[in-house]
C-alpha positions as a Markdown table, in Angstrom:
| # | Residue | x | y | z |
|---|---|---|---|---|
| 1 | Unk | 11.5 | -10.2 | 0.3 |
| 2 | Unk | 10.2 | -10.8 | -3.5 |
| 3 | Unk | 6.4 | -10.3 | -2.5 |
| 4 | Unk | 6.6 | -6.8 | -1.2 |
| 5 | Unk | 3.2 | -4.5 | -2.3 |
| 6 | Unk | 3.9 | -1.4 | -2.7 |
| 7 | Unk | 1.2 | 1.3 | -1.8 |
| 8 | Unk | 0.7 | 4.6 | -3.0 |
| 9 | Unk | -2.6 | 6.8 | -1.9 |
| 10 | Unk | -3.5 | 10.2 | -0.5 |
| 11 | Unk | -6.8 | 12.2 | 0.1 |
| 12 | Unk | -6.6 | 15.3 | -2.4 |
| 13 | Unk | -6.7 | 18.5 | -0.9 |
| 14 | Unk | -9.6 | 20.7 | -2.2 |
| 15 | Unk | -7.2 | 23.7 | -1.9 |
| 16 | Unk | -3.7 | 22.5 | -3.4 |
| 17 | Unk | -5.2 | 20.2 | -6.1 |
| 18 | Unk | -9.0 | 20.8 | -7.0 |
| 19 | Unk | -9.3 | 18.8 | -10.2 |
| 20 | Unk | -7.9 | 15.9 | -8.3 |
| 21 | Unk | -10.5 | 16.3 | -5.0 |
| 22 | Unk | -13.4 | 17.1 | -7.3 |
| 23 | Unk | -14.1 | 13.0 | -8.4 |
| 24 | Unk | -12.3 | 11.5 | -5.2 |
| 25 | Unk | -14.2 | 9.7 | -3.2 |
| 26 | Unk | -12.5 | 10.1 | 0.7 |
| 27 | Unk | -15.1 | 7.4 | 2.2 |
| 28 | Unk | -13.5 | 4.7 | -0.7 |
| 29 | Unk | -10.3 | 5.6 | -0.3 |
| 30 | Unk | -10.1 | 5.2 | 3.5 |
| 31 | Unk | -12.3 | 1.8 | 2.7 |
| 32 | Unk | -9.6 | 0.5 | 0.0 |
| 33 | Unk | -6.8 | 1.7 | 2.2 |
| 34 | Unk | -8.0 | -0.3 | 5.3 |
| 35 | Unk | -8.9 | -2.9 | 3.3 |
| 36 | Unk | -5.7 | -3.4 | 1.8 |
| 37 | Unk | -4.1 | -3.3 | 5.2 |
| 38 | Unk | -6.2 | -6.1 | 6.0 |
| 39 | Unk | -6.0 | -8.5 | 3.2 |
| 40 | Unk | -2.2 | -7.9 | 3.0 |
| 41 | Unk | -1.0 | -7.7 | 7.1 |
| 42 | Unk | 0.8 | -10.2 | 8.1 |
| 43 | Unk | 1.0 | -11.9 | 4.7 |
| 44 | Unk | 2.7 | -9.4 | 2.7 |
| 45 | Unk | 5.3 | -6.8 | 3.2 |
| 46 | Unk | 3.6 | -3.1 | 2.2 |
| 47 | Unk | 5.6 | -0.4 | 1.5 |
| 48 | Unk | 4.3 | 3.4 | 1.2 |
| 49 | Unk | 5.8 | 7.3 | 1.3 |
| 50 | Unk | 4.5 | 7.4 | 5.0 |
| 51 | Unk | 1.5 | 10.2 | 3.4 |
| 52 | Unk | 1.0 | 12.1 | 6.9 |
| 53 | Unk | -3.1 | 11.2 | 5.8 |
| 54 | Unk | -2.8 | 7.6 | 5.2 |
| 55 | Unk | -0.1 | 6.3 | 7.9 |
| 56 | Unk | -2.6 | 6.9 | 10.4 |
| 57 | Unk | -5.2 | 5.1 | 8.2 |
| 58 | Unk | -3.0 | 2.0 | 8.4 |
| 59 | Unk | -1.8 | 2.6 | 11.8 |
| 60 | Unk | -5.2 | 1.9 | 13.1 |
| 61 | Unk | -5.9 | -1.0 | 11.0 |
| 62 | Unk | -2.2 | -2.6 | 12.0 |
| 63 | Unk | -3.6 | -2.3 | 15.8 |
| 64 | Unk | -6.8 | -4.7 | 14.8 |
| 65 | Unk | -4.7 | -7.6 | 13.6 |
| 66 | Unk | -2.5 | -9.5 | 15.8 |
| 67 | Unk | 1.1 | -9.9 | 14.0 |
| 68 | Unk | 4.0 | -7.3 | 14.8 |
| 69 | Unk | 3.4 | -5.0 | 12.4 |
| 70 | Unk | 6.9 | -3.5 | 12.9 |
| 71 | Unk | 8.2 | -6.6 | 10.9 |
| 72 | Unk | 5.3 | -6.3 | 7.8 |
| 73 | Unk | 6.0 | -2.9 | 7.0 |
| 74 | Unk | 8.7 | -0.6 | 5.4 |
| 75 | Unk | 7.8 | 3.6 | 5.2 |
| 76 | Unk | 10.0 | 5.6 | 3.7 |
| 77 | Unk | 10.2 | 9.6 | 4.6 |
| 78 | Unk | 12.3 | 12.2 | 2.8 |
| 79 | Unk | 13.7 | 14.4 | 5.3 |
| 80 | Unk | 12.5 | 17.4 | 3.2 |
| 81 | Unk | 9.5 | 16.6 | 5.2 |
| 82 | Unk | 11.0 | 16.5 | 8.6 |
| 83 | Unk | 8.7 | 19.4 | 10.0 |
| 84 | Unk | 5.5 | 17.1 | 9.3 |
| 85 | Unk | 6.1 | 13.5 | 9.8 |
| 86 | Unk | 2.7 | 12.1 | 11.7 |
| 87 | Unk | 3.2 | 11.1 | 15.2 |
| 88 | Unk | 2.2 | 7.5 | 13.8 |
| 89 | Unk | 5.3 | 7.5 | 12.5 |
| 90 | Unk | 7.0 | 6.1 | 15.4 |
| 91 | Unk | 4.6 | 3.8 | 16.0 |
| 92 | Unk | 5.9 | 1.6 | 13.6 |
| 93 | Unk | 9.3 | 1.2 | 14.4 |
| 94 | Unk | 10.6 | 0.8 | 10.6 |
| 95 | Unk | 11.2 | 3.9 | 8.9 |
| 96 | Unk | 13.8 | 4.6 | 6.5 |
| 97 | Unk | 14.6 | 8.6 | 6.0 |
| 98 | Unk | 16.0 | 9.6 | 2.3 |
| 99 | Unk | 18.0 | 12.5 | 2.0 |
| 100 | Unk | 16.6 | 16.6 | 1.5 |
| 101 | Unk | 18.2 | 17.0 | -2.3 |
| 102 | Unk | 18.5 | 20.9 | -2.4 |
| 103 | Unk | 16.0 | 22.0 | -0.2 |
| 104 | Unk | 13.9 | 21.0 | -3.4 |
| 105 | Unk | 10.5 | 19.4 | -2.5 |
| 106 | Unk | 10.6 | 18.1 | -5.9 |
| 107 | Unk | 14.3 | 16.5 | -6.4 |
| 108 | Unk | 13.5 | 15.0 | -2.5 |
| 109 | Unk | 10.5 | 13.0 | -4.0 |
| 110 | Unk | 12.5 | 11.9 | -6.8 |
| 111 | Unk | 15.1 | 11.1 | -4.6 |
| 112 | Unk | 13.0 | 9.1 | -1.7 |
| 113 | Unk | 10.6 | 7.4 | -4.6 |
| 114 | Unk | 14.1 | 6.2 | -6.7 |
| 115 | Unk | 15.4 | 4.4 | -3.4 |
| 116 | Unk | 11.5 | 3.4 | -2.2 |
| 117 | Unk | 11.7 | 1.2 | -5.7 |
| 118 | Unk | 15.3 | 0.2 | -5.9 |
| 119 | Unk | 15.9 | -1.5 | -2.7 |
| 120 | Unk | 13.4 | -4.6 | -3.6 |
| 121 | Unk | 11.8 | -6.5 | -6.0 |
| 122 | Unk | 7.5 | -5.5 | -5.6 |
| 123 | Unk | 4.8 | -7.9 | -6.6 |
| 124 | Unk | 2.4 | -5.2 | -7.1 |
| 125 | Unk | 1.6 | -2.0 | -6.7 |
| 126 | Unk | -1.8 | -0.5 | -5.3 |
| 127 | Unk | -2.8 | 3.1 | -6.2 |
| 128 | Unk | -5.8 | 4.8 | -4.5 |
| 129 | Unk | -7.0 | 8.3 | -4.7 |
| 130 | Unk | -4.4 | 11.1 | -4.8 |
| 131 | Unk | -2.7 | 14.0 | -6.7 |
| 132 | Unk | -0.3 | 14.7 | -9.3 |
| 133 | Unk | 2.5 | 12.2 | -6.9 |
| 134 | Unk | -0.1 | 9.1 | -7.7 |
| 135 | Unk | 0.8 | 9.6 | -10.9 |
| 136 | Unk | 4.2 | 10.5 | -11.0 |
| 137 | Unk | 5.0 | 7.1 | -8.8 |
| 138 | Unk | 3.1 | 5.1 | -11.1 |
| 139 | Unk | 5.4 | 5.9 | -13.6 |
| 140 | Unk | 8.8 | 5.4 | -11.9 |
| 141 | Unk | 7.1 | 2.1 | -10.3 |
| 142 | Unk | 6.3 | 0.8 | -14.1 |
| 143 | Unk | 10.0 | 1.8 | -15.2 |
| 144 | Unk | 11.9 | 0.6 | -12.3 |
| 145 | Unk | 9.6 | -2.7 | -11.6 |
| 146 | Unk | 8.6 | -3.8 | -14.3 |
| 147 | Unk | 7.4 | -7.0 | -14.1 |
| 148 | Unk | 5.4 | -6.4 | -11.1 |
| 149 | Unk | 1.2 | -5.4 | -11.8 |
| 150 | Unk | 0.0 | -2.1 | -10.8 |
| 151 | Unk | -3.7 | -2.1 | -9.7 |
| 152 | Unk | -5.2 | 1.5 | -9.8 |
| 153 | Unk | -8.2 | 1.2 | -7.7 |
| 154 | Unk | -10.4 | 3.6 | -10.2 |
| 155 | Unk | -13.2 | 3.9 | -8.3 |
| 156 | Unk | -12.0 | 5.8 | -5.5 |
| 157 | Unk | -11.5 | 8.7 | -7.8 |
| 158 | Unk | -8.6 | 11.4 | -7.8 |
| 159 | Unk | -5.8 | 10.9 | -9.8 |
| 160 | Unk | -5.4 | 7.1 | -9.9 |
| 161 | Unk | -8.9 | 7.5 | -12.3 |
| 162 | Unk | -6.0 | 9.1 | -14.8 |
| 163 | Unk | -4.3 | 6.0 | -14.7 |
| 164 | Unk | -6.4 | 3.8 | -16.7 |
| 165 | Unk | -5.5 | 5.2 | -20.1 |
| 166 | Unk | -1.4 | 4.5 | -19.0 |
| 167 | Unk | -2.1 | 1.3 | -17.8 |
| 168 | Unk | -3.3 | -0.8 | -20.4 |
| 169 | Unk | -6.6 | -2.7 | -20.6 |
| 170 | Unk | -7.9 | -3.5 | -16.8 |
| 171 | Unk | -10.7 | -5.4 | -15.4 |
| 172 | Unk | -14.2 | -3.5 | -15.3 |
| 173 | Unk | -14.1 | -4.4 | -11.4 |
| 174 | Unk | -11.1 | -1.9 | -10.6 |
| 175 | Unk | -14.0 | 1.1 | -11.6 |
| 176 | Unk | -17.1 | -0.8 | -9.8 |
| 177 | Unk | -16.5 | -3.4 | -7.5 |
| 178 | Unk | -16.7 | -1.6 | -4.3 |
| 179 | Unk | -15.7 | -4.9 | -1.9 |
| 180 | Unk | -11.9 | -4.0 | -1.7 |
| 181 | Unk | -11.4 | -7.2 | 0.3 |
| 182 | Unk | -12.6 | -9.2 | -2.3 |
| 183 | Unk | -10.5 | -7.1 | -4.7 |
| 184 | Unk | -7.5 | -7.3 | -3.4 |
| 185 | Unk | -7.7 | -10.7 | -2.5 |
| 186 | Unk | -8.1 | -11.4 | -6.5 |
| 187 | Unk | -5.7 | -8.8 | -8.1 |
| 188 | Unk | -2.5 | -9.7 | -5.5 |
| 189 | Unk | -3.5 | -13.3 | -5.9 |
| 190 | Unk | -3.6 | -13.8 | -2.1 |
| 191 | Unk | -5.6 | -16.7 | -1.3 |
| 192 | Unk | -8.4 | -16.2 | 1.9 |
| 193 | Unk | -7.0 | -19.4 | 3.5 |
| 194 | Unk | -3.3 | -18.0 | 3.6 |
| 195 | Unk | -2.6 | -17.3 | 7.3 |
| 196 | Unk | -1.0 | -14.3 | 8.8 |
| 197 | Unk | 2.1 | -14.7 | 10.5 |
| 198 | Unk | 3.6 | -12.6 | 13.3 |
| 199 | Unk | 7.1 | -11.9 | 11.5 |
| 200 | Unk | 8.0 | -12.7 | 8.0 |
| 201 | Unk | 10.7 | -15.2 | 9.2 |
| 202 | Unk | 7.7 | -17.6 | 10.7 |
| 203 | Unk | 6.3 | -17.1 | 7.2 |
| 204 | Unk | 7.3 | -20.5 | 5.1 |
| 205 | Unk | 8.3 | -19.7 | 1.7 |
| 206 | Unk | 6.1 | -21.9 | -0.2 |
| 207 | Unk | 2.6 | -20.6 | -0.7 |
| 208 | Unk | 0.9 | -23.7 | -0.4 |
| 209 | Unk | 2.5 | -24.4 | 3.0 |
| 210 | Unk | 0.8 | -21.1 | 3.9 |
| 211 | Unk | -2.8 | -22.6 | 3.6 |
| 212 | Unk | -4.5 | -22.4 | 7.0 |
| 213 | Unk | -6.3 | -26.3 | 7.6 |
| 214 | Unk | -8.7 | -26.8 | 10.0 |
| 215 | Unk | -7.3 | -28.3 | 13.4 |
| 216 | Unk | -4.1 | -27.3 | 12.6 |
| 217 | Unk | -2.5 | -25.8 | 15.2 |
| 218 | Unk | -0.8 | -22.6 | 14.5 |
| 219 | Unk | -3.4 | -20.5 | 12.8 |
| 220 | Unk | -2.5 | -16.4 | 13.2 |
| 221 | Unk | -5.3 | -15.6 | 12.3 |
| 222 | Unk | -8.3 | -13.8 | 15.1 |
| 223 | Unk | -11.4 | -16.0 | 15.4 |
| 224 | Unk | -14.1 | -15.0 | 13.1 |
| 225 | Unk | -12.3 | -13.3 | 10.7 |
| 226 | Unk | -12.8 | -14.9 | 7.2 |
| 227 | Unk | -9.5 | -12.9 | 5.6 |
């Protein structure tokens, strides 16, 4: 699939990584993370490092919107990790495990974030929050997908705020529009009237068939909800 989004976000830990937790803001980073699940479920495939904090983030989110969310999402896991994968992981049926280099926690990363962005083309990627990994994915992302955008959500602090001086001029609403919906919506060029489909084989592969039209039958979309 060539409109896969590619997610990278974690909450800093105050202990491990205090310069990082100091300007994060946890309440926007859970916002932006749910709000990306939203926009993008069921319209986009998202892939993420399966962060033992923001799988379950997503996993609750997933549960809200009725598509199998199996089929919409891709984790990947390096068995480095093995002794604290989140129950949630099972939950979503589709994780693919990457080899323990060395023992090395390091090299494993490497390893896991090299496949993560070799095995498909991305449209974008969405950073939010995190440590010293935000920002060494950001870089491998630009140099192995290079024509896809990156959109470091700057306001929700932590190291993605780093980001704007490697990532070129960016719109003044990354740092201070806090509607993520709305957001998203406009920097992965998703349109509000795209419906959601339940796998991405119902999906039709033009955009504008996507369009939901009133009294067409079909719509995936819950009543009431307006994204």
């Amino acid at each position: 699939m060539e409109e896969a989004i590619f997610l990278s976000a974690s909450v800093p830990d105050p202990q491990r990584a205090p310069h990082y937790a100091r300007t994060a803001d946890t309440v926007a980073i859970a916002s932006a993370v749910s709000a990306l699940v939203h926009v993008t479920l069921g319209r986009r495939l998202i892939v993420w490092g399966g962060h033992p904090v923001i799988t379950p983030m997503i996993w609750i989110v997933a549960q809200d919107i009725g598509v199998d969310y199996g089929q919409w999402v891709r984790l990947y896991q390096s068995r480095h990790f093995k002794d604290e994968f989140p129950e949630d992981n099972r939950r979503f049926r589709n994780v693919t495990f990457t080899r323990d280099v060395g023992r090395d926690r390091e090299r494993s990363l490497l390893a896991m974030r090299k496949r993560m962005f070799s095995e498909r083309r991305f449209k974008a990627a969405v950073f939010i929050g995190g440590m010293g990994g935000i920002v060494q994915e950001f870089e491998l992302f630009r140099r192995l997908q290079p024509h896809a955008a990156v959109v470091p959500v700057l306001s929700t602090g932590g190291a993605t705020r780093e980001l704007a001086a490697q990532a070129g001029p960016l719109s003044d609403d990354l740092s201070d529009d806090l509607d993520y919906v709305a957001l998203f919506h406009r920097h992965l060029g998703i349109s509000v009237k795209e419906e959601r489909y339940r796998t991405p084989d119902d999906q039709p592969a033009g955009t504008d068939e996507r369009f939901w039209r009133q009294g067409v039958a079909g719509r995936n979309i819950p009543d009431g909800d307006p994204a």
